[in-house]
VOKE-59388 format. One line per field, with one value per residue (C-alpha): residue number from 1; chain; x, z, y. Coordinates in pm, 1 decimal. Example, Ala and Ser with C-alpha at 12.3 -4.5 7.8 and 13.67 -1.06 7.14 Angstrom:
seq <- 1|2
mol <- A|A
c1 <- 1230.0|1367.0
c3 <- 780.0|714.0
c2 <- -450.0|-106.0
END
This chain:
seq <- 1|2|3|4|5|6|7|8|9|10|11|12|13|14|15|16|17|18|19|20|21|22|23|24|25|26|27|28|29|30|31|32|33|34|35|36|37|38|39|40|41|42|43|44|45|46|47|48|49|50|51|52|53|54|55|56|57|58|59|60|61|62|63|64|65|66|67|68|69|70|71|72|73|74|75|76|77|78|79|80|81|82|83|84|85|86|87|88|89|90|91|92|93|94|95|96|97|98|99|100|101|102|103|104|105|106|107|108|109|110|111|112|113|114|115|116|117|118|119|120|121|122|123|124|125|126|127|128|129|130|131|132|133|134|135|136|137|138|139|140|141|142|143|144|145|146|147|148|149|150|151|152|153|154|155|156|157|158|159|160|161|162|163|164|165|166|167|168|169|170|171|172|173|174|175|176|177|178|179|180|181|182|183|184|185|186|187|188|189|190|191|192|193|194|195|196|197|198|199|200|201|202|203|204|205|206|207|208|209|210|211|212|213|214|215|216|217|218|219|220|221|222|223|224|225|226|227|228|229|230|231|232|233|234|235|236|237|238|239|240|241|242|243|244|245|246|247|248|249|250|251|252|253|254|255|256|257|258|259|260|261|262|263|264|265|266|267|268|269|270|271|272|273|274|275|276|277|278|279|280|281|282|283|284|285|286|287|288|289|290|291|292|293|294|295|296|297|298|299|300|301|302|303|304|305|306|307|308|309|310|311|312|313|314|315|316|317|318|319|320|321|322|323|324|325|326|327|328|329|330|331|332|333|334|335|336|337|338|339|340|341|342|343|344|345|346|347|348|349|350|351|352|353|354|355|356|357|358|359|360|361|362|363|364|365|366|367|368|369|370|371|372|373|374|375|376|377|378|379|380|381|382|383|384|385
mol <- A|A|A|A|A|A|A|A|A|A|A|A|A|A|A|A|A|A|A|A|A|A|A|A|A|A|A|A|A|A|A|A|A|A|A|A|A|A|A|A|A|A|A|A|A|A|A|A|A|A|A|A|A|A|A|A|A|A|A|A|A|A|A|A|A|A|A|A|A|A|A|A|A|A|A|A|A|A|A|A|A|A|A|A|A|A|A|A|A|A|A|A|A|A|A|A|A|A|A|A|A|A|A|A|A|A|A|A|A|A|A|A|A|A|A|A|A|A|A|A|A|A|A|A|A|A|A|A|A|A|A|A|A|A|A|A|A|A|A|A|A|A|A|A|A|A|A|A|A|A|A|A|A|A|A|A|A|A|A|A|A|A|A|A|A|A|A|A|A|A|A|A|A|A|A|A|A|A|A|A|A|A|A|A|A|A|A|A|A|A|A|A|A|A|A|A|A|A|A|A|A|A|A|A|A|A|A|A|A|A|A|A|A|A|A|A|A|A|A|A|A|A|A|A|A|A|A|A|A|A|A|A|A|A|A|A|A|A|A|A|A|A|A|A|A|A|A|A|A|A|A|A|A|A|A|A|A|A|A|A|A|A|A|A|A|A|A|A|A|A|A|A|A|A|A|A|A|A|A|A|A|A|A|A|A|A|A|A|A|A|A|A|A|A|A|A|A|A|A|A|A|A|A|A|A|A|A|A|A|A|A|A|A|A|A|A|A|A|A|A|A|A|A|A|A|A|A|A|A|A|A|A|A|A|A|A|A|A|A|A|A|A|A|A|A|A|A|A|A|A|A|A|A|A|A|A|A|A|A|A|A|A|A|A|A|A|A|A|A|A|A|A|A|A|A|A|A|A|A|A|A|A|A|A|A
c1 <- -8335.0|-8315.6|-7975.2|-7842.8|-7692.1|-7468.1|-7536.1|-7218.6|-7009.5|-7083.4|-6768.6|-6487.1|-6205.3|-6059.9|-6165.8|-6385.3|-6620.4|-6999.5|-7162.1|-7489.9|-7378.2|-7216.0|-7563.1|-7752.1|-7523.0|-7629.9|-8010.9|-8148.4|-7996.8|-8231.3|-8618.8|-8574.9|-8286.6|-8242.2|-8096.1|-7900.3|-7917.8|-8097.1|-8078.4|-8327.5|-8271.1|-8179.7|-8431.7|-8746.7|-8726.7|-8795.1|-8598.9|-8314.9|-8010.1|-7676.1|-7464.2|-7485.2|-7497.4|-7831.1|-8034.1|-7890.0|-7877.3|-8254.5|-8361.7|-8262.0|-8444.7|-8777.2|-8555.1|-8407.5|-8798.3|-8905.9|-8613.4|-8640.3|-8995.0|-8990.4|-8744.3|-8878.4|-8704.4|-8676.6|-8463.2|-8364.5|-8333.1|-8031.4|-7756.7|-7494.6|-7463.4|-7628.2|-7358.9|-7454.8|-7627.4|-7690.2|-7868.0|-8181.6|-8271.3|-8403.7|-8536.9|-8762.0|-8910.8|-8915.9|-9085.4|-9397.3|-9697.7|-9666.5|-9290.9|-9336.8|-9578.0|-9360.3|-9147.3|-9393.2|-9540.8|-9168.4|-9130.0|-9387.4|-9295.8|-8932.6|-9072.7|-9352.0|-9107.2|-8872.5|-9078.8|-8939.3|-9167.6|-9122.6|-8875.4|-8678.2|-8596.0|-8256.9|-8238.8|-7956.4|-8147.0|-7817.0|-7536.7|-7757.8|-7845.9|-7484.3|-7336.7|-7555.7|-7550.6|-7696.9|-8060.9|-8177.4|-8057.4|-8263.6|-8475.0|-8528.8|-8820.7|-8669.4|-8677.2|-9012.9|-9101.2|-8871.5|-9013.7|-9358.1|-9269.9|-9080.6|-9415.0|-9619.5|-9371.3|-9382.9|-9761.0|-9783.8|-9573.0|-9696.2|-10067.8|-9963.6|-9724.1|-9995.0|-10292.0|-10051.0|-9933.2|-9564.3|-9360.5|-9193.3|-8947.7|-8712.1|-8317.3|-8243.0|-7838.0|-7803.0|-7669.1|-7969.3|-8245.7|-8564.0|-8804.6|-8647.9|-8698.3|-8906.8|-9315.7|-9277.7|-9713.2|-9795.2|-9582.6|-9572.1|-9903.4|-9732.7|-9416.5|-9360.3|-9039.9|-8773.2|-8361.7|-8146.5|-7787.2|-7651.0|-7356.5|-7080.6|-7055.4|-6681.5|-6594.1|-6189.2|-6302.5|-6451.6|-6246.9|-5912.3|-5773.4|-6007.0|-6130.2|-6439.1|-6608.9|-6770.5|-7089.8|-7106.5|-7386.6|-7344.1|-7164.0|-6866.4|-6889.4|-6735.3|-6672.0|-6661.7|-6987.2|-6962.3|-6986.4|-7221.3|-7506.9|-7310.7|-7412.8|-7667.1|-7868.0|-7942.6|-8048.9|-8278.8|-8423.5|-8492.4|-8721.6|-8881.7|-8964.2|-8892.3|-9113.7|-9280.4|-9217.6|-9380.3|-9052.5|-9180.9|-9093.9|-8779.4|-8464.2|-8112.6|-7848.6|-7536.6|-7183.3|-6960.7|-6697.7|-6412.2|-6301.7|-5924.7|-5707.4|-5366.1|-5108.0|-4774.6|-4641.9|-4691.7|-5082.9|-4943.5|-5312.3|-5482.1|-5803.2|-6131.7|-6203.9|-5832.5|-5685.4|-5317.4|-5099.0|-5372.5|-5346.2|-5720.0|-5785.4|-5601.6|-5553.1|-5841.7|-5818.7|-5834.6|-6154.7|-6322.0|-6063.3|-6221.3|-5989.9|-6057.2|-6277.1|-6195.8|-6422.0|-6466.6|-6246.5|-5918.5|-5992.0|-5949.7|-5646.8|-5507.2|-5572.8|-5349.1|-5068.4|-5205.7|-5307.5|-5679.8|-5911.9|-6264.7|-6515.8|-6869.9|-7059.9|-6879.2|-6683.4|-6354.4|-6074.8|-5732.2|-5394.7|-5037.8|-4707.4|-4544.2|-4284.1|-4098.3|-4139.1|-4283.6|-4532.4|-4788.8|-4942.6|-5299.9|-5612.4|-5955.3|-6240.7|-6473.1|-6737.7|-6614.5|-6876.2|-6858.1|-6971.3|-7283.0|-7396.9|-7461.2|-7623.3|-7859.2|-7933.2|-8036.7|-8253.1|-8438.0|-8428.1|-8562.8|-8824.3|-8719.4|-8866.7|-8526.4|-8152.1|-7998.9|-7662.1|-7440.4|-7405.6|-7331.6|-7078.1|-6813.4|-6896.5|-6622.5|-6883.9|-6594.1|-6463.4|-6122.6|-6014.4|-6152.3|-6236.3|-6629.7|-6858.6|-7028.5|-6918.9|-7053.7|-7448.3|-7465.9|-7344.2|-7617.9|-7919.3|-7823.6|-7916.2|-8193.7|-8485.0
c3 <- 21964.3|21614.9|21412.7|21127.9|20822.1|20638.4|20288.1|20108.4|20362.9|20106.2|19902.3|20170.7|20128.5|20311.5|20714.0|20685.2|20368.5|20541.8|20429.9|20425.2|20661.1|20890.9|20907.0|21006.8|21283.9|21412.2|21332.1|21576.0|21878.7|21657.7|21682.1|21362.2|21104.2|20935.9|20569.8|20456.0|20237.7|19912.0|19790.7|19586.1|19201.9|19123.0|18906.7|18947.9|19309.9|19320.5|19558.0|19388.3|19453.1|19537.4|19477.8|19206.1|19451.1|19654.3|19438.8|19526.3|19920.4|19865.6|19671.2|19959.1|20218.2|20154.2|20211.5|20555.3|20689.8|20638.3|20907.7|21091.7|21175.1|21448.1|21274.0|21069.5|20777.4|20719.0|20426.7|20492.9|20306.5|20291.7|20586.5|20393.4|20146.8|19886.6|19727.5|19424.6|19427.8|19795.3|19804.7|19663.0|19941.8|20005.5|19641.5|19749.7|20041.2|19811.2|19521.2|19428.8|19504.8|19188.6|19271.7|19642.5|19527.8|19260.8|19588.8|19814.8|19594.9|19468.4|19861.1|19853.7|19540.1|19628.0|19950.6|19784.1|19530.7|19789.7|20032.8|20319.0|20627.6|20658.3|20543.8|20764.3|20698.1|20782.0|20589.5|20803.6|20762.0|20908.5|20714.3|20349.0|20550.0|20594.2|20233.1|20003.8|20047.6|20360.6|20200.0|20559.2|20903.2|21237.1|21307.9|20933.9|20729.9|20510.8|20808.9|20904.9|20518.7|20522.2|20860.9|20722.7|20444.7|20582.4|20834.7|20566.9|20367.0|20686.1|20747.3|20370.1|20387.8|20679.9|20551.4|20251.0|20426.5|20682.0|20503.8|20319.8|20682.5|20628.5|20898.0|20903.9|21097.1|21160.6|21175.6|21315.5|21420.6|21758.9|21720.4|21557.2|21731.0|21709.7|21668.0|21388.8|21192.7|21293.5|21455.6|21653.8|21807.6|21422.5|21308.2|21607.7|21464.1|21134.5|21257.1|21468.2|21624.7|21619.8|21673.8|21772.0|21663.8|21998.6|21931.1|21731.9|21883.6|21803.5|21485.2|21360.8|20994.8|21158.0|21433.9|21344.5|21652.7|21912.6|22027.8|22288.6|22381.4|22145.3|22283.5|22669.1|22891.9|23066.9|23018.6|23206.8|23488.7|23353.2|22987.6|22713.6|22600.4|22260.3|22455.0|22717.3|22501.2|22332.0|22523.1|22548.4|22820.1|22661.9|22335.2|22490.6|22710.7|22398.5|22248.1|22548.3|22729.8|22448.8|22192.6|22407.2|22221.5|22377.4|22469.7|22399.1|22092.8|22124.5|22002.0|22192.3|21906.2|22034.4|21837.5|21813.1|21662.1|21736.2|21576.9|21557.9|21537.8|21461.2|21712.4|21684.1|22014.8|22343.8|22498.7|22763.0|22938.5|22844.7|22959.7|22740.0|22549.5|22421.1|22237.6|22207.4|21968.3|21693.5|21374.1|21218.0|21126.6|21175.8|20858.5|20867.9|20948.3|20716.3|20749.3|20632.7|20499.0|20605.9|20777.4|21155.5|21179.9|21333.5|21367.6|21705.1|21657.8|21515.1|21842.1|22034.9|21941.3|21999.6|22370.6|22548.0|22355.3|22498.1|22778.4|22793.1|23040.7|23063.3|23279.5|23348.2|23293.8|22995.3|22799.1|22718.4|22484.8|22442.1|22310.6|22232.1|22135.0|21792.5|21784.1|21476.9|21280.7|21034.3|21249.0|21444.0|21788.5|21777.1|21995.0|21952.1|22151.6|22136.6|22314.4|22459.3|22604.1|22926.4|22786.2|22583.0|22888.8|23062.1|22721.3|22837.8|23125.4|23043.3|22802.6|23089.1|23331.8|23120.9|22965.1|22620.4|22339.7|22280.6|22174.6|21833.9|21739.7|21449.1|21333.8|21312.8|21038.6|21280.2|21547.3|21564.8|21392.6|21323.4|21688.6|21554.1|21905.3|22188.4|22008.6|22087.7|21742.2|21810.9|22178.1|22143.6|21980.7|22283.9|22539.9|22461.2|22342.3|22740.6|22953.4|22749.3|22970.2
c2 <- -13055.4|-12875.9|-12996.4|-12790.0|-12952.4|-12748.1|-12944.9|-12801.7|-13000.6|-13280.3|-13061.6|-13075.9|-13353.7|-13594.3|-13628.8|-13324.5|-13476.6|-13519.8|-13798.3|-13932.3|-14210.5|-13927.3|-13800.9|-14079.2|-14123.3|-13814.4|-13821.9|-14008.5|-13718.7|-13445.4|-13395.7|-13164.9|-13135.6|-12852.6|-12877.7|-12496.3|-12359.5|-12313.7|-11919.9|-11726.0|-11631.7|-11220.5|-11164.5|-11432.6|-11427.1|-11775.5|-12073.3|-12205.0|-12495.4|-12333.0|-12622.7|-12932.3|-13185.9|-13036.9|-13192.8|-13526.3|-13432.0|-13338.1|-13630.2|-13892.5|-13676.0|-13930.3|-14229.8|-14088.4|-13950.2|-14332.6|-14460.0|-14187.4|-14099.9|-13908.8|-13613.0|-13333.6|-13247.0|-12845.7|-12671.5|-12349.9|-12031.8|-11754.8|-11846.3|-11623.6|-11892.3|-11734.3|-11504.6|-11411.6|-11042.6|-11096.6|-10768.3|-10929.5|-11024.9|-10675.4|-10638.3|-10938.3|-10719.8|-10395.5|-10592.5|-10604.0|-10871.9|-11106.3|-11152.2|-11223.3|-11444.8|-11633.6|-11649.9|-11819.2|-12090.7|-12161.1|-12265.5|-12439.1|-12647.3|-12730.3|-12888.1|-13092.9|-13197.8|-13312.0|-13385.7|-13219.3|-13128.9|-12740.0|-12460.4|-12192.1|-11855.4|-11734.5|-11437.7|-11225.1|-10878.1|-10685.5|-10793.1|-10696.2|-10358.4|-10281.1|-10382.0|-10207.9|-9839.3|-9836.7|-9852.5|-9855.2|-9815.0|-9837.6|-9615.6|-9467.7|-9492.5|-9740.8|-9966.6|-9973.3|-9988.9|-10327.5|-10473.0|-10415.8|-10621.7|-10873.2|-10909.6|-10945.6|-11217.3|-11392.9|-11430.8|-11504.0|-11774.4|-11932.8|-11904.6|-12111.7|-12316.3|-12408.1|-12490.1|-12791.7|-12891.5|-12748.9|-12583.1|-12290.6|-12161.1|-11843.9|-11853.6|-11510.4|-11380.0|-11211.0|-10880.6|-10716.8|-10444.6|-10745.9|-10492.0|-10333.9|-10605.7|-10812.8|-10748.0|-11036.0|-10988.6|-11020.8|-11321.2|-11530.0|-11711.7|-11768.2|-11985.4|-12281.9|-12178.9|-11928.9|-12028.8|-11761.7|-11780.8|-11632.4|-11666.0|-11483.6|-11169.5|-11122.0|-11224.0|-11172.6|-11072.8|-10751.0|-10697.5|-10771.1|-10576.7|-10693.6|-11015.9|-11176.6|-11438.9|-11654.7|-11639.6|-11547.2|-11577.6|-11270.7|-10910.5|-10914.6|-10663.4|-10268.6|-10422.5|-10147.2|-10012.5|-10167.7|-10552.8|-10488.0|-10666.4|-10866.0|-11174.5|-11472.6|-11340.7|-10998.3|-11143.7|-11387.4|-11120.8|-10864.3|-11154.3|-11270.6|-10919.5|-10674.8|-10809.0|-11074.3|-11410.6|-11726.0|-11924.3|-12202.2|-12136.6|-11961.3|-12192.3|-12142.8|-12181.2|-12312.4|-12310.7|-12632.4|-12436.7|-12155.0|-11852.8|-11756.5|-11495.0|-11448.7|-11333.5|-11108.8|-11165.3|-11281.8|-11131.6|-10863.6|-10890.5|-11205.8|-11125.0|-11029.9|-10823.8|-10926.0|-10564.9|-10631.9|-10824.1|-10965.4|-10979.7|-11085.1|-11458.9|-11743.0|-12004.6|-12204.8|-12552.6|-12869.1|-12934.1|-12596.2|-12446.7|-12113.0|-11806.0|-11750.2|-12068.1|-12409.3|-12694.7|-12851.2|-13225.7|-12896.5|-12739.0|-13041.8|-13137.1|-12794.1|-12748.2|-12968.3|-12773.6|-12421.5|-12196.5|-12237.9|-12006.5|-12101.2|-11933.6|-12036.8|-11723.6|-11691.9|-11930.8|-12011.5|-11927.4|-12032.2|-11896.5|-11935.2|-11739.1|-11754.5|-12017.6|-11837.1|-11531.0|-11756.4|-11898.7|-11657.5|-11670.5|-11778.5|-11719.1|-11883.9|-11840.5|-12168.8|-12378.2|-12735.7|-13009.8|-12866.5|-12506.1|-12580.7|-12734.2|-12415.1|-12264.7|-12559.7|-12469.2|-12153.6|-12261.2|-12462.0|-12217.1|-11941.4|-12215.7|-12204.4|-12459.3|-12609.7|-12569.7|-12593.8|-12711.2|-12501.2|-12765.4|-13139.7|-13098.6|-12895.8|-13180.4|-13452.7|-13609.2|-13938.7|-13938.0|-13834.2|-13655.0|-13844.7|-14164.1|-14039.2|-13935.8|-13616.4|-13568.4|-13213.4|-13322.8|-13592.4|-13362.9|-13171.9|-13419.9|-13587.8|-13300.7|-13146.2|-13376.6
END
């Protein structure tokens, strides 16, 4: 069971502020936690804080591995939290070896210094391949040059990482082609385990228009070309066939979250992929503040309010009508306790390493909606044996 801490969590007010005490309540359900996210400096390439209070977070991580010995503490790199000059994250594969190097023993420094047990790379390849110009695109030269190089910054890494007894894993997003970016036969040696993030494949921020399931299992039968793959199965199956991962160390990431969108009127045909009546994201809720995102304990509340559908194979999502002109309609799509437990169960029946949760910060980590903390972590941490 792999955890991930979002560590600028520690900034949100009120009910939604994380504390350290919030995470210990959670530890004990998580073999490894992973701390995100630290980012890399534009012009020394080397590992960097991304908030004032990291250093803090970082600096109790000793205390917490002595009372909890059985968790391994992993920080993590990228995780579209590093927003300054994003695109260097493909100067770091176009530069040269002394940078990549300044790079790699800067890892390895902020872990010794903090004494964490490994580091993860979630460097979201796609969404720096579609910002900048489009300095590569699958199936160019450009992207074999990068895939080379992000091959080599792998094995690298874990070469160093390994000989001091660190771990390192990959944080990877579903919707990209694996073996444009990655040559899974020549890094597989180098890391301990992969997660994949399947989830996310309809996001209101770039489909405004258009919604679909947070993250189904399956493609619904005659959906739209543009959804067919769009689902758990299909990204598990391009890593374990495709490009042949071991899946034992393949990680199922699992959302504990929704995403919204606004509605102008009534749905005429409430049925996915919704195409009528939205209006791109919702408010975001008190606890991130972020537009089209609610946290699990928001979503909660909501749904004995609203028209809910929620299908095995595929999820669930929820809406309702306007109530003014003031006041939009609202749709979110979202896993529940019952719905990660399927995204279990796949993981065991296809014979995967483990699950991960994104993450215990959107959990009711406080029990605020059914008087239970982190109903969604334990749903989860009780059918994984």
């Amino acid at each position: 069971m792999t955890c991930y801490y979002d560590t600028f969590s520690i900034n949100r007010l009120g009910i939604a502020n994380y504390t350290i005490k919030d995470l210990e309540n959670g530890l004990p359900m998580c073999d490894n936690i992973i701390y995100g996210y630290v980012g890399i400096h534009p012009d020394t390439y080397e590992v960097i804080t991304l908030h004032p209070l990291q250093s803090f977070q970082f600096a109790l991580v000793k205390t917490l591995k002595s009372k909890y010995k059985k968790v391994k503490f992993i920080l993590s790199l990228g995780g579209d939290k590093d927003w300054e000059k994003p695109e260097k994250y493909l100067n770091l594969l176009e530069a040269g070896v002394a940078q990549k190097h300044k790079f790699i023993n800067s890892v390895r420094d902020i872990l010794r210094k903090y004494k964490f047990d490994g580091f993860d790379l979630a460097y979201q390849l796609p969404k720096a391949f579609r910002q900048y110009g489009n300095r590569t695109s699958p199936g160019s030269r450009k992207t074999e040059y990068h895939r080379r190089q992000m091959t080599k910054l792998i094995e690298n890494l874990g070469r160093l990482l390994n000989k001091e007894n660190f771990m390192l894993s990959l944080t990877v997003l579903p919707n990209i082609a694996v073996k444009d970016h990655f040559n899974v036969t020549s890094i597989i040696h180098s890391v301990d385990f992969v997660t994949v993030a399947a989830f996310d494949f309809s996001l209101p921020q770039n489909t405004p228009k258009q919604a679909y399931y947070l993250a189904p299992l399956y493609a619904i039968p005659n959906v739209s070309i543009q959804y067919r793959q769009s689902n758990v199965f299909h990204v598990l199956d391009q890593w374990k066939w495709s490009e042949r991962m071991p899946t034992k160390k393949l990680n199922l990431g699992i959302a504990v979250f929704g995403r919204t969108w606004n509605t102008t009127k009534t749905l005429k045909d409430p049925h996915m992929p919704i195409t009528d009546f939205l209006n791109g994201p919702a408010p975001g809720g008190p606890r991130t503040r972020t537009p089209g995102l609610l946290a699990w304990p928001e979503i909660c509340k909501k749904l004995p309010k609203i028209s809910k559908v929620s299908k095995k194979k595929y999820g669930n999502y929820a809406y309702r009508p306007g109530f003014t002109k003031r006041d939009q309609g609202l749709l979110i799509t979202y896993e529940s306790p019952d719905s990660v437990l399927e995204k279990v169960k796949m993981a065991h029946s296809n014979g995967l390493g483990g699950v991960a949760i994104f993450d215990l910060t959107l959990d009711d980590f406080r029990g605020k909606c059914r008087g239970e903390k982190y109903v969604m972590l334990k749903a989860i941490r009780e059918n994984l044996n």
